[in-house]
N, C-alpha and C positions, 0 to 999 in steps of 0.2 A: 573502434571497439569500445562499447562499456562494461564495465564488469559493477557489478551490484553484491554488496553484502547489507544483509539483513540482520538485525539485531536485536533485542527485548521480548524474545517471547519468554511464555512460560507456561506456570500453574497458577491460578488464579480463581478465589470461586465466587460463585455467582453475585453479582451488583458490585466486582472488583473491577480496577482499571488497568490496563499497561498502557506503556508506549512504545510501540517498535521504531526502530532507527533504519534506516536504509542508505549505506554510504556507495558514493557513486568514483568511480577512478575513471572521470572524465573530462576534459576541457571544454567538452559539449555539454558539461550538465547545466552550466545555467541556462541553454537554448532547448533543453528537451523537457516535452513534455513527462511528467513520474505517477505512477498508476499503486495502488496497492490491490494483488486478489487473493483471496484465499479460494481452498481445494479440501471439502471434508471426504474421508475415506468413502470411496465409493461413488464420487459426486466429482459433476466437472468441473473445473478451472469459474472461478463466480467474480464477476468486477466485485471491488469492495468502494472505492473512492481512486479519483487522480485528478491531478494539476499541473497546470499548465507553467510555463517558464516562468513568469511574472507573478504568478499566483493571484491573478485577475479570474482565472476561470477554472471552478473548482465542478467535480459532480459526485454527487454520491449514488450508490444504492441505497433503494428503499429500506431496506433491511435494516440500512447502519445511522442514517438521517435523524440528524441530532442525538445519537449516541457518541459517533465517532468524528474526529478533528483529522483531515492531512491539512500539511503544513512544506514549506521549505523551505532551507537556509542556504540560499546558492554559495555564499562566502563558503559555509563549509561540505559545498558537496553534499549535502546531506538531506533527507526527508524524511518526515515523520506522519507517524497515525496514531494520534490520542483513542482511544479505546476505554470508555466508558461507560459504567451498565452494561457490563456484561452477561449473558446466561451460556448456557452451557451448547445452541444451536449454534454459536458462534467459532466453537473448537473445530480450528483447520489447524491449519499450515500458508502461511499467509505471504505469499510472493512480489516483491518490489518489480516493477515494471519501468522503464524508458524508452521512450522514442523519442528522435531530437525529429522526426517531421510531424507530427503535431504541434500546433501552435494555439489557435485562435476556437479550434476544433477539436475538442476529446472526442474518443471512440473507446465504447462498455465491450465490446470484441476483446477477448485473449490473442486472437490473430492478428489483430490491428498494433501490437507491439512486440516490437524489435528484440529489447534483451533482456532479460530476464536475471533474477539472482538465487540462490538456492534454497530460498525458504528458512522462516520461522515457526516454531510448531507453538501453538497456542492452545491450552488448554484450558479451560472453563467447568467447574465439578461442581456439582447440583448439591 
């Protein structure tokens, strides 16, 4: 079982940065692949970026592509998504993702990962 906490969102306005944190309570997390998505009201579950165990193989969404950094520090259990230049279409709620059978192979699918942690609300004001 992973359990996932999410961390750093907020309020933020437009051309501002955060970093959310995603801590993992796993002995599997340096083998699993870690996903970030966000979910604006109304609107499905959206890949944002993830990475792979090694952090050899990273993918983003178009959307976020050179705006936004993930990252991971298996010592601590932990992943991040630099967030920068922000505008205000980027306001979700933004969901830490792992699967430890990805490896070599990410998948932009929400079904394609295991567990899930309960969101950070981010918000972005014009």
């Amino acid at each position: 079982q992973v359990q996932l906490v999410e961390s750093g969102g907020g309020l933020v306005q437009t051309g501002g940065s955060l970093t959310l944190s995603c801590a993992a309570s796993s002995r599997t997390f340096g083998t699993s692949a870690m996903a970030w998505f966000r979910q604006a009201p109304g609107k499905e579950r959206e890949f944002v970026a993830a990475i792979n165990w090694s952090g050899g193989v990273i993918l983003y969404a178009d959307s976020v592509k050179g705006r936004f950094t993930i990252s991971r520090d298996n010592a601590k259990n932990t992943v991040y998504l630099q967030m920068n230049s922000l505008n205000p279409v980027d306001t979700a709620t933004y969901y830490c993702a792992a699967d430890p059978s990805q490896s070599w192979v990410l998948f932009r699918a929400a079904a394609r990962w295991g567990f899930w942690g309960q969101g950070t609300q981010v918000t972005v004001s014009s």
